[in-house]
MIKOL-336116 format. One line per 4 residues: number of its first residue (from 1); their letters; for each residue z negated, x negated, y of N, C-alpha, C, O. Coordinates in steps of 0.05 Angstrom, whole numbers. Layout:
BEGIN
NUM> a> Z,X,Y,Z,X,Y,Z,X,Y,Z,X,Y ~ ...
END
This chain:
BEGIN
1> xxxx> 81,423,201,66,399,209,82,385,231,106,378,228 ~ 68,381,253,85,359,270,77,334,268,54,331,274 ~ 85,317,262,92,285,263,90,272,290,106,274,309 ~ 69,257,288,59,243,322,79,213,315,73,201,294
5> xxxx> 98,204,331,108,185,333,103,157,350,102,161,374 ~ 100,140,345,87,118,353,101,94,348,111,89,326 ~ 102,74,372,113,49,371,90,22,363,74,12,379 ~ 92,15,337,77,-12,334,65,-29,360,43,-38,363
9> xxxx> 82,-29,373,76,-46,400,52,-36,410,35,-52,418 ~ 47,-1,413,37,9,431,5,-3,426,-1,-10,403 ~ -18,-7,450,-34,-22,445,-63,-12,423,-83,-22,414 ~ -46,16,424,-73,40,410,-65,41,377,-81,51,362
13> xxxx> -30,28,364,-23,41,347,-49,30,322,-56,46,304 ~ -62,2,325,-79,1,303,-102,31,299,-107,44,279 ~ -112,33,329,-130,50,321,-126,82,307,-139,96,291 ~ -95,82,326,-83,112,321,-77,113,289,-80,135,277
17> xxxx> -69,91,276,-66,89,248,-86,94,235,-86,115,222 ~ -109,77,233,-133,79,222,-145,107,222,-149,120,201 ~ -150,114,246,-162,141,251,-149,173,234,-159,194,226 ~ -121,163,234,-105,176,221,-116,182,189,-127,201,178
21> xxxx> -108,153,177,-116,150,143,-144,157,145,-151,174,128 ~ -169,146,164,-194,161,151,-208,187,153,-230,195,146 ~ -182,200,167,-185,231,154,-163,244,142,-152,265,147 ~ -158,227,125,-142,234,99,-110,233,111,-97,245,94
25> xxxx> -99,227,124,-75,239,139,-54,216,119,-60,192,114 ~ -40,223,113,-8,206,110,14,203,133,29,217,147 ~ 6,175,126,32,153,142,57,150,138,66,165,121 ~ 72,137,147,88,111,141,87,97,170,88,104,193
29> xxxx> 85,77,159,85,52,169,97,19,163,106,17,140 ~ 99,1,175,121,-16,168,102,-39,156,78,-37,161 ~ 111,-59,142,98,-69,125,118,-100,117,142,-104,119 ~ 95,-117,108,112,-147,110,132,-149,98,150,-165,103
33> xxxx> 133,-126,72,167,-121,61,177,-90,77,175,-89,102 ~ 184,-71,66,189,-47,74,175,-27,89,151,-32,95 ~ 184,-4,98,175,14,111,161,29,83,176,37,65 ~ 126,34,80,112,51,65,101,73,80,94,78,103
37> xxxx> 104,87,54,75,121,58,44,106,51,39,101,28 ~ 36,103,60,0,99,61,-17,119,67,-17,136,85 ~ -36,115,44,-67,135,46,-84,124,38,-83,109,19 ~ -114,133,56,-132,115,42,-147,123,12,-153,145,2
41> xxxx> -150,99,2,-155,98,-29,-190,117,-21,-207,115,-3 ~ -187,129,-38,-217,145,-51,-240,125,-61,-239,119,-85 ~ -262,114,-42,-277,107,-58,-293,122,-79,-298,146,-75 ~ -302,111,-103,-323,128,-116,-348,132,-104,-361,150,-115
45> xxxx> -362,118,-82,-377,130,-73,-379,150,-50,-399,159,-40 ~ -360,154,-45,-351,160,-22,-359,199,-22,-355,213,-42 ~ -366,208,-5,-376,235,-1,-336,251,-2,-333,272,-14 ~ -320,241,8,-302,265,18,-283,252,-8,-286,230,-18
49> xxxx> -269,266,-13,-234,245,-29,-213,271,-19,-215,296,-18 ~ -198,255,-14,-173,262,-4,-147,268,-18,-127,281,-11 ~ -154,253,-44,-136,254,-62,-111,243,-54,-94,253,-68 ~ -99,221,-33,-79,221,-14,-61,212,-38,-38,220,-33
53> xxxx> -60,200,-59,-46,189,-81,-36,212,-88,-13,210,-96 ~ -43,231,-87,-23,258,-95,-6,271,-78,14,284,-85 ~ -15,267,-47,-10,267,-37,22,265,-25,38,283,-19 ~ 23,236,-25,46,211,-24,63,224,-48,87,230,-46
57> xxxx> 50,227,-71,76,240,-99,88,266,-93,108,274,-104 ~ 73,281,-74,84,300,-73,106,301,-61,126,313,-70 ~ 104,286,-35,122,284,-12,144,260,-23,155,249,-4 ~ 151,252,-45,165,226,-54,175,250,-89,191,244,-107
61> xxxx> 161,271,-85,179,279,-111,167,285,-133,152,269,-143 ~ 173,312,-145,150,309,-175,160,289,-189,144,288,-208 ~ 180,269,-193,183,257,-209,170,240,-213,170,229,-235 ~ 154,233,-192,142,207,-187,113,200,-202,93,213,-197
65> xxxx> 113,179,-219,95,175,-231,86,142,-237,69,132,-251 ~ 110,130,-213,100,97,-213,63,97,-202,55,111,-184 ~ 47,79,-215,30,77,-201,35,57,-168,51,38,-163 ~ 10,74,-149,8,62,-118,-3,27,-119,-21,19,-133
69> xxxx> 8,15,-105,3,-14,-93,-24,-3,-86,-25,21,-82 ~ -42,-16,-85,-69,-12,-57,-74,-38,-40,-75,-60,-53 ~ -77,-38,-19,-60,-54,-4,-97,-64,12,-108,-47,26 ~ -113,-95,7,-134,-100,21,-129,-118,50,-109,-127,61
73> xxxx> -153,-119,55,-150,-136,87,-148,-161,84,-130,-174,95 ~ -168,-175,65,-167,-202,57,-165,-205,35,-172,-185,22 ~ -157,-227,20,-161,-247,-3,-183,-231,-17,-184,-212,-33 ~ -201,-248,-2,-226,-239,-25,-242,-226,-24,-265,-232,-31
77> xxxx> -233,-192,-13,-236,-169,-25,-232,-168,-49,-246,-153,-64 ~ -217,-179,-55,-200,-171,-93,-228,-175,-107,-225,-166,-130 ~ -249,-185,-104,-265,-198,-124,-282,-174,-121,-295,-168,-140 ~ -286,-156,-95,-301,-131,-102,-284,-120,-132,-294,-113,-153
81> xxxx> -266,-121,-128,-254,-98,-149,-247,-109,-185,-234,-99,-203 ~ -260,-131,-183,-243,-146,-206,-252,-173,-214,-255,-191,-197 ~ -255,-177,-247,-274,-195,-258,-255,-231,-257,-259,-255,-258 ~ -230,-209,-255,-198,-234,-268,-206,-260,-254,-214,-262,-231
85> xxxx> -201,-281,-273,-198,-311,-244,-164,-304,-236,-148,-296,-253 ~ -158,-306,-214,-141,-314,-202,-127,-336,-200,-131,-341,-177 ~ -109,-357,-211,-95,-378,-209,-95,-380,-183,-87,-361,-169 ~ -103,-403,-172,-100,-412,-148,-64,-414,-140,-62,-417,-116
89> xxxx> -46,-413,-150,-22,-417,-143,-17,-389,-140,4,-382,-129 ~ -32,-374,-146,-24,-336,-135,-36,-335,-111,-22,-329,-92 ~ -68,-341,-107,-76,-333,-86,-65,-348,-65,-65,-334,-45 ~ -57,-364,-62,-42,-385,-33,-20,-370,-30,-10,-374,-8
93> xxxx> -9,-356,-42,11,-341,-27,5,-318,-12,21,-302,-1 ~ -25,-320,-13,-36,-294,3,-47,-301,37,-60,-322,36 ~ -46,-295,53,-29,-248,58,-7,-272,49,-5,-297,48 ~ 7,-245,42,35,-244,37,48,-229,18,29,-223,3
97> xxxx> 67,-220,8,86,-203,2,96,-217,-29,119,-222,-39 ~ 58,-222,-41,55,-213,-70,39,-194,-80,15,-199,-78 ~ 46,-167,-92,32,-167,-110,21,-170,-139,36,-176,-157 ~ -12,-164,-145,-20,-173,-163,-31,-141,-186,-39,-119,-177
101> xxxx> -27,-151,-217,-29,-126,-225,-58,-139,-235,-54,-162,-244 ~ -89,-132,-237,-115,-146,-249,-123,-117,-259,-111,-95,-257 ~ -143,-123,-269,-166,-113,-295,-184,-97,-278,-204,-110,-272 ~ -185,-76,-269,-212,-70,-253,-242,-70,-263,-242,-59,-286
105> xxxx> -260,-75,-258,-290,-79,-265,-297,-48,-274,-282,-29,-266 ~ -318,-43,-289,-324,-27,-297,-340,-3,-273,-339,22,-271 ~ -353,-23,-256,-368,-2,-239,-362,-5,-207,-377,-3,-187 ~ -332,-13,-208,-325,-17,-179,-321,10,-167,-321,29,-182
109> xxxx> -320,13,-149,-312,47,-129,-285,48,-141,-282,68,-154 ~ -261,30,-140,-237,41,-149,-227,51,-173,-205,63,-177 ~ -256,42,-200,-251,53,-213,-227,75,-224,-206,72,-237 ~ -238,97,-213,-226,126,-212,-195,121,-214,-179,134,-227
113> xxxx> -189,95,-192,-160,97,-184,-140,80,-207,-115,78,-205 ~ -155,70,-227,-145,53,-238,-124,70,-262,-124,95,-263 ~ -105,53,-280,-88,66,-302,-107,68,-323,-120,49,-331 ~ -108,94,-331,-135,96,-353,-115,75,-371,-128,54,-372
117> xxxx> -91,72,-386,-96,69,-412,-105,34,-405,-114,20,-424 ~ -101,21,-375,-103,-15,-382,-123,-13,-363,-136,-34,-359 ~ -130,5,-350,-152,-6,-322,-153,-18,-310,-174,-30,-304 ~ -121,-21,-293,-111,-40,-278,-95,-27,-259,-81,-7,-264
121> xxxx> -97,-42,-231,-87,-36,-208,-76,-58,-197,-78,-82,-204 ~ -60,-48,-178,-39,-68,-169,-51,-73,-145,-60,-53,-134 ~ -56,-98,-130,-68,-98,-107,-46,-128,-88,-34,-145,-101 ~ -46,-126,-59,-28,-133,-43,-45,-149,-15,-55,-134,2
125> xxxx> -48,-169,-13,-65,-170,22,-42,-185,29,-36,-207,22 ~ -24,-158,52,2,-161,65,2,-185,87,-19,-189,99 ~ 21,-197,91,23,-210,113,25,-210,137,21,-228,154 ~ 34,-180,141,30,-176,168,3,-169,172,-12,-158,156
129> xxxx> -5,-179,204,-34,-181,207,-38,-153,225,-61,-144,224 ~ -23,-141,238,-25,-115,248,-33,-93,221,-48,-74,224 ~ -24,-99,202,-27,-75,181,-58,-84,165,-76,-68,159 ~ -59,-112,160,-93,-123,155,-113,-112,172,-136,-105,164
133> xxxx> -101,-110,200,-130,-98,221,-126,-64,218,-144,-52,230 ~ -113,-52,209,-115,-25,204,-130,-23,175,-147,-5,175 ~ -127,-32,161,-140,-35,133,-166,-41,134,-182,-25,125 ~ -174,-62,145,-193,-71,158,-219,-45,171,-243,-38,169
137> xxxx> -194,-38,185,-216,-12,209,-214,12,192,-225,33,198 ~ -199,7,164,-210,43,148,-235,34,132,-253,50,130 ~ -236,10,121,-254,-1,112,-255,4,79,-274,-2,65 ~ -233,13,72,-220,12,45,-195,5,50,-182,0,70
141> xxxx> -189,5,15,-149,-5,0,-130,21,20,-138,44,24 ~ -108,12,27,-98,46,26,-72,31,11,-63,8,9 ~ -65,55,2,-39,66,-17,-19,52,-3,-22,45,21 ~ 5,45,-18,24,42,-1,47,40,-23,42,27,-44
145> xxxx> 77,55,-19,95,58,-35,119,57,-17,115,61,7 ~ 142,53,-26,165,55,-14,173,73,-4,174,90,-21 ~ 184,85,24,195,102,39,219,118,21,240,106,24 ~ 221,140,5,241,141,-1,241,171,-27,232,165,-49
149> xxxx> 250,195,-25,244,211,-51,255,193,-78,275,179,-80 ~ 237,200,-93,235,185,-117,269,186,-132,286,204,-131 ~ 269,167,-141,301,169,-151,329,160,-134,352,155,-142 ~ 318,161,-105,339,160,-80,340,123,-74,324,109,-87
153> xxxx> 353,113,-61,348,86,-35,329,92,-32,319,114,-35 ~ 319,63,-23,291,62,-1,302,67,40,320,54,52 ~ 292,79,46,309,83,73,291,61,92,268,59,99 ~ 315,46,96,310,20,119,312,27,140,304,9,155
157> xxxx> 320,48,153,325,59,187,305,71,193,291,83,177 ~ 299,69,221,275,88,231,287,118,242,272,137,249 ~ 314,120,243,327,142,248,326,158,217,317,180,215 ~ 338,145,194,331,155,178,301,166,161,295,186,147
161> xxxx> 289,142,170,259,157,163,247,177,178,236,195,165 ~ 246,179,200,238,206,214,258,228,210,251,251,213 ~ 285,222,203,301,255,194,299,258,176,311,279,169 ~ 285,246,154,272,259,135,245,258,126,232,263,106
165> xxxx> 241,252,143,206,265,122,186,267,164,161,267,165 ~ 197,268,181,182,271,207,164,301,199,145,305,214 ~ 166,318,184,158,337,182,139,347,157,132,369,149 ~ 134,316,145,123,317,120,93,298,123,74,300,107
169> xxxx> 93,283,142,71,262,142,54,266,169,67,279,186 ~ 29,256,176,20,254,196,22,248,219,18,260,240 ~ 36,208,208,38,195,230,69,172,220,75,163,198 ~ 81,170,243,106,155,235,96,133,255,85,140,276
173> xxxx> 101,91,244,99,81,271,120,54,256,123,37,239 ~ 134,69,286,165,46,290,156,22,290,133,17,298 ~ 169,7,282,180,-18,281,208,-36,275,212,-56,262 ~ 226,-19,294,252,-24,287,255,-21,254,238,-12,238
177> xxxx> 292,-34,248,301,-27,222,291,-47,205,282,-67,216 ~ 292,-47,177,281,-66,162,307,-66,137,308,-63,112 ~ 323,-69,153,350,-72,128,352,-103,124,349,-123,138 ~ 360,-96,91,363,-124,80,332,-130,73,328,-152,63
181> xxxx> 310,-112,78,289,-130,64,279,-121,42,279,-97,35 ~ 266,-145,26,252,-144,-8,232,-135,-6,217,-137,13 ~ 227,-117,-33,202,-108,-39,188,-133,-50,203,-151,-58 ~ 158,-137,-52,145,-152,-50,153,-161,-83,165,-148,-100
185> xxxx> 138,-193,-85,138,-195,-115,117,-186,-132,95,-190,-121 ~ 114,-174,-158,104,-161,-163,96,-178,-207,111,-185,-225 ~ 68,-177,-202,63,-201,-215,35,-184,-234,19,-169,-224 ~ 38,-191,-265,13,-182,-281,-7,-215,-296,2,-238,-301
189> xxxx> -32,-205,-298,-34,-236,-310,-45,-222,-344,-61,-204,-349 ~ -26,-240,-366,-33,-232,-391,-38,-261,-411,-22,-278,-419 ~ -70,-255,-413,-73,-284,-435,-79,-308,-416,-75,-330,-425 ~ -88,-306,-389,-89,-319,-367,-57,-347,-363,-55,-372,-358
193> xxxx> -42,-327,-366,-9,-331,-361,-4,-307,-335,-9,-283,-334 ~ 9,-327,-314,26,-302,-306,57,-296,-312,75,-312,-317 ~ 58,-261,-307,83,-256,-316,102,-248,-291,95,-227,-280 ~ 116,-256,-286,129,-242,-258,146,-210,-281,156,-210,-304
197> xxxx> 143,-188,-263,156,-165,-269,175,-154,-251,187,-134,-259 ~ 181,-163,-226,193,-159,-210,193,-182,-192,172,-189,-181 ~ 219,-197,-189,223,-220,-162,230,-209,-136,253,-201,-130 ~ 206,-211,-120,204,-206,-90,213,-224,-67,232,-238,-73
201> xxxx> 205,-227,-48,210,-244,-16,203,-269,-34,218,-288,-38 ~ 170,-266,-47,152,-291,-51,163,-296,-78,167,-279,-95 ~ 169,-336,-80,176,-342,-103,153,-351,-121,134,-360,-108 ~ 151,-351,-141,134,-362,-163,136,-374,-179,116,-379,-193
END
């Protein structure tokens, strides 16, 4: 596989990204916390699936069995996918670099993608607005997980992410290094309490 390399800046990279994920292709790309692998989520109605969630595990490791972030354009997308109220003190931190773990609806498209045993998915509307207009233009969630084989660091260099995996993914697009930065916070709601499970960038 060759790896098409691309600078964020460049004025084509939204489209070149998009066009990428909606024919199934795997990314990485840079993101309001870390450098992720992204694919687009399988709708259930959707004619093709890509399976890209297996994808991303493969290339990150058989070990790997954390469930994928799915990462929307706006806010209130989430309500396609999900019955939950939302505490207003969660959603104002949105875009931004929370995520949320909710209940998925019984007959949403993401169904499929959810954890059979709770039927819940983790969902993210990032703060960077370059990565919202690529999300945006696939017109689904896409995947998004940490740069890194399962078990290893997360790799913050763009030298290091293309010497290892330039030959494993589609599309690589720079954005300088991202050392020193947090993975997002990462938040479940139980009993309409929230629980923080991981403390990110965003405080709560």
């Amino acid at each position: 596989m060759k790896t098409l390399i691309k600078n964020k800046s460049d004025s084509a990279s939204i489209k070149t990204t998009a066009d990428t994920l909606k024919c199934g292709g795997i990314v990485i790309i840079p993101t309001d916390t870390v450098y992720g692998f992204s694919g687009i989520v399988d709708l259930k109605a959707a004619a093709t699936h890509f399976e890209t969630d297996a994808k991303i595990r493969a290339i990150k490791g058989r070990a790997e069995t954390k469930p994928l972030i799915q990462l929307i354009a706006k806010p209130e997308d989430l309500r396609l996918y999900t019955d939950d109220i939302i505490p207003d003190s969660l959603l104002s931190k949105w875009p931004g670099a929370l995520t949320i773990i909710v209940h998925i609806k019984e007959n949403s498209p993401l169904a499929e993608t959810a954890i059979p045993e709770s039927r819940t998915v983790a969902f993210r509307c990032p703060g960077d607005e370059w990565l919202r207009k690529v999300i945006a233009e696939c017109g689904a969630p896409v995947f998004s997980t940490s740069v890194n084989r399962s078990g290893q660091p997360v790799l913050d260099t763009t030298d290091a992410i293309t010497t290892e995996f330039q030959n494993e993914v589609d599309l690589i697009i720079e954005d300088g290094d991202k050392k020193g930065a947090l993975p997002s916070t990462l938040v479940a709601l139980e009993n309409g309490e929230v629980k923080i499970l991981r403390q990110g960038s965003v405080e709560i």
